[in-house]
C-alpha positions in Angstrom: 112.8 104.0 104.7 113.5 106.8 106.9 111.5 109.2 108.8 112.4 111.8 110.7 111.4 115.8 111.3 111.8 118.1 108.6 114.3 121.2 109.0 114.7 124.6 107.6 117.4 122.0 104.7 113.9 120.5 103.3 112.1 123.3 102.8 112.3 122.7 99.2 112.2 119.2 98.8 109.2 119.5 100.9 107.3 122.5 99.4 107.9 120.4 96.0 106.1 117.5 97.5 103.7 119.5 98.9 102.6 121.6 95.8 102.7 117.8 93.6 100.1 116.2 96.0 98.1 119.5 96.0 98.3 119.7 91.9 97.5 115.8 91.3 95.5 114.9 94.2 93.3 118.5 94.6 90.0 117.0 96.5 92.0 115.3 99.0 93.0 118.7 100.6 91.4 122.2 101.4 94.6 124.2 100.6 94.4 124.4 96.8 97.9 124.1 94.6 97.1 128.0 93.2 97.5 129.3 96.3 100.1 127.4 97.7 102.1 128.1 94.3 101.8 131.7 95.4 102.8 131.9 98.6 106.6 133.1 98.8 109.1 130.1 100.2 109.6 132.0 103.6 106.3 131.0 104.4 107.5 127.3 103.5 110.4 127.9 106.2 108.3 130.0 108.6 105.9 126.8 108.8 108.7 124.2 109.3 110.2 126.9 111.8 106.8 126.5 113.8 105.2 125.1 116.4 103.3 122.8 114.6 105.2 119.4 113.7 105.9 118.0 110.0 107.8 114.7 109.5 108.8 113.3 106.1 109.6 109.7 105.0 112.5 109.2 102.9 114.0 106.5 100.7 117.2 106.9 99.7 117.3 110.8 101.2 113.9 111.3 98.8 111.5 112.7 100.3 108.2 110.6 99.4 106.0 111.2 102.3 104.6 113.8 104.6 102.2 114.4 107.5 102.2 116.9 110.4 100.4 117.4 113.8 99.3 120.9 114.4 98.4 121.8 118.2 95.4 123.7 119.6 96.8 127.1 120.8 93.3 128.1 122.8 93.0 127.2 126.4 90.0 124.8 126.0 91.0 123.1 123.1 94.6 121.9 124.0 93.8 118.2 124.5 93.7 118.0 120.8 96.0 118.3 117.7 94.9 117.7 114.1 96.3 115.4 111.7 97.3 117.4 108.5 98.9 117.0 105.3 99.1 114.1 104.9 100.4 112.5 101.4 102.3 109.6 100.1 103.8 109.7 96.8 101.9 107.2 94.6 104.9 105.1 92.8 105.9 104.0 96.7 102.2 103.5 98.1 102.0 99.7 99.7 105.4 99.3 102.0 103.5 100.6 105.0 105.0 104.0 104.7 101.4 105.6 105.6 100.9 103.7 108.5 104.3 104.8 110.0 103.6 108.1 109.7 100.2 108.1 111.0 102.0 106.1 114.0 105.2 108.6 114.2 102.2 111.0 114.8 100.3 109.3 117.3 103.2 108.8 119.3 104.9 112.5 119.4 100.8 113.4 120.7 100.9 110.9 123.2 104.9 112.1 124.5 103.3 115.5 124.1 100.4 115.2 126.7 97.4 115.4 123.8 94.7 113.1 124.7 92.6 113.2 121.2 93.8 113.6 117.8 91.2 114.9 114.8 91.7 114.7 111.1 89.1 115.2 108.1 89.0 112.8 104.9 87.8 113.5 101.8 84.5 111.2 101.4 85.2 108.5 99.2 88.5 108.4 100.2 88.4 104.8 101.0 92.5 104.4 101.1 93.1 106.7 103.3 89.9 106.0 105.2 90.9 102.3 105.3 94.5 103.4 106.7 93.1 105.8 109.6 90.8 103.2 110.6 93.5 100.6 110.7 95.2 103.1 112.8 92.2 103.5 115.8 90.7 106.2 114.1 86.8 106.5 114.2 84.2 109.0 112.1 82.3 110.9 113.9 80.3 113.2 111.4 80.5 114.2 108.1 80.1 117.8 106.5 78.4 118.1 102.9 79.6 120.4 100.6 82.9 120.8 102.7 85.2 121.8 99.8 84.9 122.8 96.1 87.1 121.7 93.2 86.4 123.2 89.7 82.9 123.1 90.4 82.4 119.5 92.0 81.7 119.5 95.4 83.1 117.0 97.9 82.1 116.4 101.4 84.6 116.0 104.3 84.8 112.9 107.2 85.9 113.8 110.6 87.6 111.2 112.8 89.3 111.1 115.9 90.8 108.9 118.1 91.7 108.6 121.5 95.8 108.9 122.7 96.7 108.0 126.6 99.4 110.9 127.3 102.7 109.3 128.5 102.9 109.2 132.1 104.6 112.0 133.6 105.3 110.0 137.2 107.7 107.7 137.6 107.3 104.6 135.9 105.6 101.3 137.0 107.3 98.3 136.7 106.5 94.7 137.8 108.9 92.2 138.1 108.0 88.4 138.3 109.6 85.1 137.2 107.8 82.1 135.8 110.8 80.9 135.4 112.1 83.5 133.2 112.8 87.1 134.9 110.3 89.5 133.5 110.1 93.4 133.6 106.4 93.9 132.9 105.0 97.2 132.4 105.0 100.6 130.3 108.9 102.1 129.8 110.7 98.4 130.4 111.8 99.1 127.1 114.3 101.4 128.8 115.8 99.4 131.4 117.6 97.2 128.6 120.7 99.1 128.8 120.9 99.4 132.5 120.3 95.2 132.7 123.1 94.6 129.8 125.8 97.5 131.3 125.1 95.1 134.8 126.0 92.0 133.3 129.2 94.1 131.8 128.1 92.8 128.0 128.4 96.1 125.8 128.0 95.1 122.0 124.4 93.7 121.6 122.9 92.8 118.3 119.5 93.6 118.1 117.6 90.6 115.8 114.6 91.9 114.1 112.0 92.1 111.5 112.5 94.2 107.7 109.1 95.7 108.2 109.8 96.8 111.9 113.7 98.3 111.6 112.4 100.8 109.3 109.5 102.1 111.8 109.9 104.9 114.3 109.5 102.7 117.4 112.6 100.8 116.7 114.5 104.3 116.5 113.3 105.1 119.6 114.0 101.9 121.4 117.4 102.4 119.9 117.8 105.5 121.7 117.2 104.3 124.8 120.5 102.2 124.3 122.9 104.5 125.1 126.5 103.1 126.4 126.6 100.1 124.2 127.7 100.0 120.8 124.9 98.3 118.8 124.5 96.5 115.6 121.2 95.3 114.2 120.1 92.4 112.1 117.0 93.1 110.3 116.5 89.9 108.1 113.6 88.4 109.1 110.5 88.4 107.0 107.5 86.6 107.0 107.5 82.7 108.9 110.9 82.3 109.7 113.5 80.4 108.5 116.5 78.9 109.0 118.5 80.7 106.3 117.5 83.5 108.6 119.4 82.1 111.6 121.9 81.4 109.8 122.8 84.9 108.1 122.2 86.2 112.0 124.6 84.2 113.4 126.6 86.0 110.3 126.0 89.1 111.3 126.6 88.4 115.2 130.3 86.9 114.3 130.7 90.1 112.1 129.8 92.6 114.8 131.7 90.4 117.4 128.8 91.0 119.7 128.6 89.5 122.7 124.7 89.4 123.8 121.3 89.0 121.8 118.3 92.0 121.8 115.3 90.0 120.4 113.1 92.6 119.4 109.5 91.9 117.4 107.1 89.7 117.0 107.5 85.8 117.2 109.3 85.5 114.2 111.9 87.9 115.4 111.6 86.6 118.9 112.6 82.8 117.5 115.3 83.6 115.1 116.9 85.7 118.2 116.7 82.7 120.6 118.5 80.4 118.4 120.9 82.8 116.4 124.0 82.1 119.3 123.8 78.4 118.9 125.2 78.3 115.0 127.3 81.7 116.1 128.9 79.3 118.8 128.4 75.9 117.9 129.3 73.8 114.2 126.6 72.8 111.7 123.0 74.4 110.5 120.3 75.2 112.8 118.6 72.3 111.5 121.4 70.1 113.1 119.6 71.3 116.3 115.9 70.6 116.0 114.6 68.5 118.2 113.7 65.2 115.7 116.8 65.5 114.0 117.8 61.7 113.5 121.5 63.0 114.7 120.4 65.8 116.8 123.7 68.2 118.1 123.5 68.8 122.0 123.9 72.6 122.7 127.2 71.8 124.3 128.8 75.6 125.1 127.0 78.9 127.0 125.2 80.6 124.2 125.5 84.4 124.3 123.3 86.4 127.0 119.5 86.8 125.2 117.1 88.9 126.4 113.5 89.7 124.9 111.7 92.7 123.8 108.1 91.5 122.4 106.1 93.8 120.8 103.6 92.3 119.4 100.6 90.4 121.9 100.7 87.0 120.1 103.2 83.9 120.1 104.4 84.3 123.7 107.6 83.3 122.4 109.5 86.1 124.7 108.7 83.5 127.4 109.0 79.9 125.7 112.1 78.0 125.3 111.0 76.6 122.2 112.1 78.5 118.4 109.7 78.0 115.8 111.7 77.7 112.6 110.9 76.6 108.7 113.0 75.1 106.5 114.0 77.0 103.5 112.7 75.1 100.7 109.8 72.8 101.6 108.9 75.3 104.7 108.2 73.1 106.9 108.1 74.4 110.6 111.0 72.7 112.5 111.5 73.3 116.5 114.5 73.7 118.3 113.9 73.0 122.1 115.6 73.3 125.0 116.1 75.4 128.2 118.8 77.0 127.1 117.6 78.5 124.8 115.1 80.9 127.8 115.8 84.6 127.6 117.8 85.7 130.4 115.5 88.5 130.9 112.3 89.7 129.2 111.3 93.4 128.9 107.5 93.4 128.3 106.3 97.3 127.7 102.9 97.4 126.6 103.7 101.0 125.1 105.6 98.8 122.2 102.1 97.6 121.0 100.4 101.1 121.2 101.4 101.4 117.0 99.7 98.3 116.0 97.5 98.4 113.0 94.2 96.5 113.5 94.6 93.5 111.6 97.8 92.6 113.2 96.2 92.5 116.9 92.9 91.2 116.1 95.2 88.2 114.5 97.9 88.0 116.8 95.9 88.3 120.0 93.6 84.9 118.2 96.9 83.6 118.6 97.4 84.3 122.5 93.7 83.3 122.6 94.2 80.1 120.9 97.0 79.0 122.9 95.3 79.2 126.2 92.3 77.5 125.0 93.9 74.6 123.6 96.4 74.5 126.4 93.8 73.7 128.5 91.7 71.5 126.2 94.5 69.4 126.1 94.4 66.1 128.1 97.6 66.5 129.2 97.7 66.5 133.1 99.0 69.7 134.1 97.2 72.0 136.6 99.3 74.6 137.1 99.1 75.5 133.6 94.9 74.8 133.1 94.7 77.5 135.7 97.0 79.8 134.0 95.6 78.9 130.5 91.8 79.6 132.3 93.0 83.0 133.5 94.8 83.7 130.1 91.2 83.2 128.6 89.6 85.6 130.7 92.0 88.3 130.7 92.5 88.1 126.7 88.3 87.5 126.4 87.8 91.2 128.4 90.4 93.1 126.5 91.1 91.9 122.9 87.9 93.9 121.2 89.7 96.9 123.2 93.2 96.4 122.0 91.8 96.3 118.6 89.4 99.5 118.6 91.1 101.3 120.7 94.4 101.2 119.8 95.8 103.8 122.5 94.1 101.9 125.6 97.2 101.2 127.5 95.6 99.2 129.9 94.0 96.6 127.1 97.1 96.2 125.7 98.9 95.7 128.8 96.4 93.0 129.5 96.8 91.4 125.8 100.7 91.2 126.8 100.0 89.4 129.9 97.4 87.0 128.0 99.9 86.1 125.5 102.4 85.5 127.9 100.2 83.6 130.0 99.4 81.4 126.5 103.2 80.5 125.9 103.9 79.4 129.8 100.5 77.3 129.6 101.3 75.8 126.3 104.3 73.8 127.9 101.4 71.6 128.5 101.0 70.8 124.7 98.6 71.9 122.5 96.5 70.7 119.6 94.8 70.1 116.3 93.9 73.9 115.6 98.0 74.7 115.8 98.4 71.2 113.4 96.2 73.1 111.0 97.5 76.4 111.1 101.1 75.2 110.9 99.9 73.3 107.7 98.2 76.6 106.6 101.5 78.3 107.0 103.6 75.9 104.8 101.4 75.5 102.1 99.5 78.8 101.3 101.7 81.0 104.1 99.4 82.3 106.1 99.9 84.2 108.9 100.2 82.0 112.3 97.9 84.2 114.1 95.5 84.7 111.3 95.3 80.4 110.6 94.8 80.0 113.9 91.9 82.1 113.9 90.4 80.5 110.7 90.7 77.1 112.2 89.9 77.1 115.5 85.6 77.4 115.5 85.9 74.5 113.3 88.5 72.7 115.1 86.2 73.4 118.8 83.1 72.3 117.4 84.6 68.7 116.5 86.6 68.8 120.1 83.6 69.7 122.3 82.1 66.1 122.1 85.3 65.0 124.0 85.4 67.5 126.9 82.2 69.5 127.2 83.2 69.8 130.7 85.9 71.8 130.1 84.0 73.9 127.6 81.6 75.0 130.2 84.3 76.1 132.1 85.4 77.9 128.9 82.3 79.8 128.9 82.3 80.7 132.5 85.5 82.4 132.6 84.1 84.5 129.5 81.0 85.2 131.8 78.6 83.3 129.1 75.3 82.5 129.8 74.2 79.4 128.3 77.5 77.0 129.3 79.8 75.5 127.0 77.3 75.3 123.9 77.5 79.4 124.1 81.3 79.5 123.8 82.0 78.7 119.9 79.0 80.9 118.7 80.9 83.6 121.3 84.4 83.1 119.7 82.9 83.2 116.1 80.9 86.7 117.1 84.5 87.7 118.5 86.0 87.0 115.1 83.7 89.1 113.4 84.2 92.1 115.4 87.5 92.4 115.2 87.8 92.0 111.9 88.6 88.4 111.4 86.4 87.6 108.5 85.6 84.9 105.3 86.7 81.2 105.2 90.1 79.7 104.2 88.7 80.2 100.6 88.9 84.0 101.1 92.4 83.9 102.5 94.0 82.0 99.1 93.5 78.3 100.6 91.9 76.3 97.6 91.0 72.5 97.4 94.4 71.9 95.4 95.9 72.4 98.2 94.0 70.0 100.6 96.3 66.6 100.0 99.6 68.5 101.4 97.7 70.0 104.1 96.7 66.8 105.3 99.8 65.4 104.9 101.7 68.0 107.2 99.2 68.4 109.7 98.9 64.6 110.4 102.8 64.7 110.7 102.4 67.8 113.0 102.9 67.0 116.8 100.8 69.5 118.6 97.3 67.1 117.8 98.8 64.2 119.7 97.6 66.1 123.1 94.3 66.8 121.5 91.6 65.9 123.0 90.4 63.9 120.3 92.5 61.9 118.4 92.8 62.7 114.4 94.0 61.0 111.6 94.3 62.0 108.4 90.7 61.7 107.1 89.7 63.8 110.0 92.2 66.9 109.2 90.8 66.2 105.8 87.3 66.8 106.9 88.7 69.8 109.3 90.1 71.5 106.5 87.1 70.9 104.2 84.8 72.4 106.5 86.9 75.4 107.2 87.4 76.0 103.2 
């Protein structure tokens, strides 16, 4: 999938999709296909010719999407823009193409200084309700008898959301290591071609998801590359694997590239840290992972990495740990080692601006998870309970933020720095929620984040006997009144409102599947530093009071 802005060459193509959604979806719009069918195709060419904007989505050069932004002209109303025709053809509806080009619009208002963006829905609508709300978007009123279609009449939804203009000033960058160098703030994304030109490395391949490559933010961080001749490996998908790092290490030999660009989410982040050891060293991945009974020693320099999250979850930019399954019983595997540390991590907040809902209410459970149980664990580490404590707190303030307001810079700057903050503490070991969830991800394959988040009231309500200290403390860096009996009830209110609903049940776990569960969770390593010990009649009972 492609999207771009249409010209004056798709005036055709895009009048044709234009008049199809108007003909076969006629409530959803206020413009009616007889008039549109009237109108001469100047007027086509004199609208793409504009000043209002109009992007398609293509597949294959076919056009099979549309939306535009259309900008306020009048002095008092040119903070805004409106969200208009918007359509995706049906035969390609469910491959995310509607929430890119709500997101290609929400980021040409925020580079173009517009501070709220309005649309109107069609009432019962509840797709493209569904997808705006996913999106930030929040209703506001609703007008009756807004339109008329061959007599029926349909009322219309307003919503609106929010956009932080770009920052017109220089930019604001923070640089710290712990121990990896990181570039913290919004625009580090465009510094990455600067750092690599320094280090004189000029042929980077850029490791990444399938879902992401196709998305506008990956154009536009591809843009900022300029002076290096890039190649891009888009094969990961879903919980990685080690066919994954194997066909990167592929595609870096083919490109004859000479540094890494990790760019994503964990999964992309892990395949990237580990895809120069098989591109410079013999054998599988596997070979490499850290209980191998013949484990190979990462012998030779492995190509310059650096790390370009942009999702608020696994932390991985920072870890030197890579999360890996294998590719038939999908088992999660871990290659550890130093040297596998990005050189340099890039953390820009503005990465995370396009996020639907769902994937930061789950991937910011994650970054909450791992600085709870980093700290819950008996392990005796200071340095990273007081990191972990401070990770709680800053995620605790901002995640119900990140996830309703979607444009709130500084909450997602904030859910960055927690997640970060959740992958330094976690050196420190973690414990029997990340057993479960990596069991959840095997079996059923579940989401990391998401598992985490089904597991871990259960999993702290069977810890707490062991360490209510520590739970009290919990609750005090949440600002809860009531001490460490208040924290779980908090956490599971925190679920709710973000959208974190139902028990494994509802998620596709069943009680089939409870005997391999057990049996990969007991194996897992992360509950030997919990802070109660579990065998396998206690996952059992975990899992069964989860389901």
């Amino acid at each position: 999938m492609d999207i771009r802005r249409l010209q004056l060459a798709d005036t055709l193509s895009y009048r044709a999709l234009r008049l199809r959604a108007l003909r076969e979806h006629a409530d959803a719009f206020t413009s009616s296909f007889e008039e549109e069918n009237l109108r001469p195709l100047a007027d086509t060419e004199k609208r793409l010719a504009g000043s209002d904007k109009l992007w398609g989505a293509f597949i294959d050069n076919t056009l099979v999407g549309m939306v535009g932004l259309s900008f306020e002209s009048r002095l008092k109303n040119r903070h805004k823009a409106n969200l208009v025709s918007m359509y995706v053809a049906p035969e390609v509806a469910g491959r995310g193409i509607g929430r890119a080009l709500v997101a290609t619009v929400l980021q040409d208002a925020r580079a173009s200084g517009v501070s709220r963006v309005v649309l109107t829905v069609t009432e019962g609508n509840q797709a493209a309700t569904a997808l705006y709300q996913q999106a930030g978007f929040r209703a506001f009123g609703t007008e009756p008898d807004a339109i008329r279609v061959q007599g029926r009449s349909f009322g219309k939804t307003h919503m609106a959301i929010t956009v932080q203009p770009e920052p017109s000033t220089t930019m604001s960058i923070n640089s710290f290591a712990f121990p990896t160098p990181i570039k913290f703030g919004a625009g580090a994304r465009k510094l990455v071609a600067q750092h690599l030109i320094d280090q004189g490395l000029q042929r980077p391949l850029i490791v990444t998801d399938r879902a992401l490559a196709a998305l506008p933010v990956m154009a536009e961080f591809v843009s900022h590359l300029n002076g290096l001749v890039v190649a891009v490996y888009s094969g990961v998908h879903g919980n990685p694997t080690c066919s994954q790092v194997m066909e990167g290490a592929e595609a870096f030999k083919a490109h004859n590239a000479d540094c890494v660009i990790g760019f994503g989410g964990g999964a992309a982040l892990d395949v990237a840290k580990v895809v120069g050891i098989p591109a410079t060293h013999p054998g599988d991945i596997l070979e490499y992972v850290w209980d191998h009974p013949q484990v190979r020693p990462i012998s030779q320099p492995l190509p310059y990495f650096v790390a370009v999250p942009t999702t608020s979850g696994t932390g991985s930019e920072v870890g030197r740990s890579s999360v890996v399954s294998e590719n038939d019983t999908h088992l999660k595997r871990v290659v550890f080692s130093a040297h596998i540390l990005a050189k340099t991590v890039f953390a820009d907040p503005e990465l995370t601006l396009g996020l639907p809902a769902h994937v930061t209410a789950a991937t910011g459970m994650d970054a909450l998870t791992h600085n709870i149980e980093s700290y819950l664990s008996p392990a005796y580490h200071p340095l990273c309970d007081g990191i972990a404590l401070e990770g709680v707190r800053i995620a605790a303030a901002a995640l119900r933020t990140a996830v309703h307001e979607p444009s709130n810079l500084q909450a997602r700057s904030d859910m960055m720095m927690a997640s970060m903050m959740g992958a330094i503490a976690f050196q420190k070991d973690l414990g029997a929620v990340h057993s479960c969830a990596h069991a959840l991800g095997a079996v059923c394959d579940l989401h990391h984040g998401l598992a985490n988040a089904l597991m871990i009231d259960t999993v702290l309500v069977w810890n707490q006997v062991a360490v209510p200290h520590k739970f009290d403390e919990l609750a005090h860096v949440c600002k809860l009144e009531g001490g460490g009996k208040a924290f779980v009830p908090w956490l599971r209110e925190l679920k709710q409102d973000i959208g974190i609903s139902g028990r494994l049940a509802d998620h596709g776990v069943h009680s089939e599947h409870l005997p391999r569960l057990v049996e990969i969770a007991t194996a897992d390593m992360c509950h030997q530093t919990n802070p109660r010990p579990c065998t396998a009649e206690d996952f059992e009972n975990l899992f069964k009071a989860a389901l």
